[in-house]
Phi, psi and omega in degrees: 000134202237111173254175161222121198262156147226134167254091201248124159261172201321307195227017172204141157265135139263140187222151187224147173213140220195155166254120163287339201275330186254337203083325195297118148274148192262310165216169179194130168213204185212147165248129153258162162090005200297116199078033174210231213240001162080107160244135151271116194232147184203121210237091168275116198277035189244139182316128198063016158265140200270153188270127175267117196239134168020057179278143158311093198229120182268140173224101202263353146235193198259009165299279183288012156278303171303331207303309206281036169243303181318315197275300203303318157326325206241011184283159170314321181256316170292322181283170194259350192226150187301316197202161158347293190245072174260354186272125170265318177172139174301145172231134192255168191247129175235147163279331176245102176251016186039230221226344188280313209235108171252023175195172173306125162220165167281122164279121200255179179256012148286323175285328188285341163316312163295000169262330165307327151335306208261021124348273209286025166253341187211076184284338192272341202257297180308266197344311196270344142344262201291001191252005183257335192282304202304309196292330169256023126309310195279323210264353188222077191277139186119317198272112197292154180226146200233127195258146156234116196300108155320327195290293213326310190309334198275345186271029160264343196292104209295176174327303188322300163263008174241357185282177155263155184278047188241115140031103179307317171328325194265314168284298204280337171280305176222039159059026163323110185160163152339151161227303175075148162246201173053040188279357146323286173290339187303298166345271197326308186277350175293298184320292211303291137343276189302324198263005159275332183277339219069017203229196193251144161332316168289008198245345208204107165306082186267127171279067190294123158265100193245094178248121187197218190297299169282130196232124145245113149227184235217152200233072213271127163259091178089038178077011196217129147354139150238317186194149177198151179284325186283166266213211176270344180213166178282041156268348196272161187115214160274138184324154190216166200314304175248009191257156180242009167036220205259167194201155170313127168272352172295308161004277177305334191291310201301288199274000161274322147349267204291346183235035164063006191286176163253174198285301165001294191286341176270343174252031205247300195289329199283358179267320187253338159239033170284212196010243168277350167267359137322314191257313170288320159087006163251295178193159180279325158303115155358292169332287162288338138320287200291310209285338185264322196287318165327310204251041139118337181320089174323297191280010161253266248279344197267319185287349170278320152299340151308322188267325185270337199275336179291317179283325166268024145261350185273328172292338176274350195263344190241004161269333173302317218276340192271004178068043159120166207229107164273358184201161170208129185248152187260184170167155197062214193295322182263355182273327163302320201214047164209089177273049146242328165301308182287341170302286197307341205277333215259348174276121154117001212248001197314307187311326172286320194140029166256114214240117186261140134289111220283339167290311202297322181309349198265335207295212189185138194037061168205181199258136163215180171256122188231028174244161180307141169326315170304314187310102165332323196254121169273131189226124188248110193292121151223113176316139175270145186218102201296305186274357164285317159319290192308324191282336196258298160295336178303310195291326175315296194273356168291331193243034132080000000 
C-alpha cells in the first residue's frame, strides 16, 4: 500500500509517498514559492533515480504544486510508482481539530466544514490545510483522503489539565482552553518507546520531549495525552527557537504601554523575535548557540540554559502529575542532535532516578538507549517520525 503524505503550508507544500506497512519511503520533496515563481524540489529513494533540487515550476496555486509532485511520481524515467493509481490513498497534516477530532478521520464535506469551523484557532495554519485537502480532491477524485490532527493525541486530556482559570463563559462560548500540539510525534515516539521497552503502551508513564525550532512536551499516561505545554496556541510552553512560550501577561500590558505597540505588533515579537534567539542576541539554531556559547558568548550559553532549565521543570512537574515517570524520551531536531541540551536537561534529575550515560549521550538521530544500566528511569533518543504516523493512520483507517 502506497500513502501519500501531504503538509501544505500558506506558500509552500511538503510531501512524502511512503508504505506504512514497511516504513520504506519512496520519495520526498518540497514545493516552495507557491503564488510568487514556484520552486520544486523532489528526492526519489529509489536507486538510479534522479533528484530535482528547487527547480523552477510555476505554480501560482497549490493545484499546480500537487499536479508537479504527481507527474514526478509517475514519470516514466524518474518516477517511483507505475501509474496514479498505485496511490492508494492521502493522508493530509491538519494543524488543528479543536474539541471536534479526538483521531485521524476520512475526509467528508462534513469534516471539512469542521475543520474550517476551527480556522479562527490555527489562521495561520488551517486554511492552507484545507486548501491543500481541496487541490488533491480535484486533481486525484476517487482517491480517499484522510485528515490528521496535531491536536487529536491531546484530546484525552482530563478537564483538570487542559482548562484555563479565566471566566468559565470563554471555554463554553468560545472554546477557550488547552489544545497542545505536535501530536503526531508525541504519538509516534510514544509507540516507539514501548516497543523499546519492551512493554505495552498502557504499561508505562512517558515524558515525550520534542525539541526543535518548535519545543513541546507531553505527559503520556497509559498510552494517552495527559498534559502537554503548549496551549490554546503553539505559543505557550517552553522557550523556542523565536516564540518566548510562557510568561508573565502583565508584561505585554507593560511593554505595549511604554512602546506604543498594538496586540500584532506585540505578538509578531513574542513569535518571532523571542525565544532563544531573542535571548541569546544570535540565532534561533542550536547550532549556533552552542558554536558562540563555546567561543565565551555569555548570553548563548545563558539561553541555552535556559531553555535545558525550562524542560526540565516540565519533566518534574509531569512526573508529579503522573505519581512517577518509566522513561523520558528526547526527540526532534534538537532533542536528537544536541548532546548538551540533553546532558543538561538531564543533570540534577539524579532523585528521580535518572542516571544519563555519557558515552550512549554522544550518539544522534537513531533510536538509542542513552541512559545508564542502572537508571531506574529510562532515557530515550528516538527519531520522530510525523509521516510515517500519518501514513499508518491514514492506511488504518482506509482499510477499515
Amino acid at each position: 500500500m502506497n500513502i501519500l503524505v501531504i503538509n501544505a503550508g500558506s506558500s509552500s507544500l511538503k510531501y512524502q509517498l511512503l508504505n506504512p506497512e514497511t516504513g520504506e519511503l519512496l520519495a520526498k520533496g518540497l514545493c516552495e514559492r507557491i503564488g510568487i515563481d514556484g520552486k520544486f524540489t523532489y528526492k526519489p529513494q529509489i536507486a538510479g533515480k534522479e533528484t530535482l533540487d528547487a527547480v523552477d515550476v510555476t505554480m501560482p496555486t497549490h493545484s499546480e504544486a500537487i499536479q508537479a509532485v504527481l507527474d514526478a511520481l509517475v514519470d516514466a524515467k524518474n518516477g517511483v510508482v507505475g501509474s496514479m493509481k498505485e496511490i492508494d490513498a492521502v493522508g493530509h497534516r491538519v494543524v488543528h481539530g479543536g474539541e471536534k477530532f479526538a483521531k485521524s478521520v476520512l475526509i467528508t464535506d462534513e469534516v471539512m466544514a469542521a475543520i474550517e469551523e476551527c480556522n479562527p484557532l490555527a489562521p495561520l495554519h488551517n486554511p492552507a490545510n484545507i486548501i491543500g485537502i481541496k487541490a488533491c480532491q480535484a486533481l486525484m477524485p476517487g482517491t480517499p483522503m484522510v485528515a490528521v490532527f496535531d491536536t487529536a493525541f491531546h484530546q484525552t486530556m482530563p478537564p483538570k489539565a487542559y482548562m484555563y482559570a479565566l471566566p468559565y463563559a470563554y471555554y463554553e462560548n468560545d472554546k477557550v482552553r488547552r489544545y497542545g500540539f505536535h501530536g503526531t510525534s508525541h504519538k509516534y515516539v510514544s509507540g516507539r518507546a514501548a516497543a523499546m521497552l519492551g512493554k505495552k503502551p498502557e504499561e508505562l508513564k512517558l515524558i515525550s520531549c520534542h525539541l526543535g525550532n518548535g519545543s513541546s512536551i507531553a505527559a503520556v499516561d497509559g498510552g494517552k495525552s495527559v498534559d502537554t505545554s503548549m496551549g490554546f496556541t503553539p505559543l505557550a510552553g517552553l522557550p523556542m527557537g523565536t516564540r518566548s512560550g510562557d510568561l508573565d501577561a502583565g508584561i505585554l500590558q507593560y511593554l505595549m504601554n511604554k512602546y506604543g505597540m498594538n496586540i500584532d505588533e506585540m505578538l509578531n515579537i513574542l513569535n518571532k523575535k523571542s525565544g532563544v534567539e531573542g535571548l541569546s542576541c544570535v540565532s534561533s539554531d542550536f547550532r549556533d548557540l552552542e558554536n558562540a556559547a563555546n567561543n565565551g558568548d555569555e548570553k548563548a550559553k545563558l539561553a541555552e540554559e535556559k531553555f535545558a532549565y525550562e524542560v526540565k521543570k516540565y519533566v518534574g512537574a509531569y512526573a508529579a502529575a503522573m505519581g512517577g515517570v518509566d522513561a523520558i524520551i528526547f526527540t526532534a531536531g534538537v532533542g536528537e542532535n544536541d548532546k548538551g541540551i540533553r546532558a543538561m536537561v538531564c543533570e540534577g534529575l539524579e532523585y528521580m532516578g535518572v542516571k544519563l550515560d555519557a558515552e550512549a549521550n554522544q550518539g544522534r538521530g537513531k533510536e538509542l538507549v542513552i541512559s545508564a544500566p542502572d537508571s531506574k528511569v529510562k532515557v530515550l533518543l528516538i527519531p520522530t517520525n510525523e509521516e510515517l504516523m500519518i501514513a499508518q493512520d491514514t492506511a488504518a483507517i482506509v482499510n477499515g
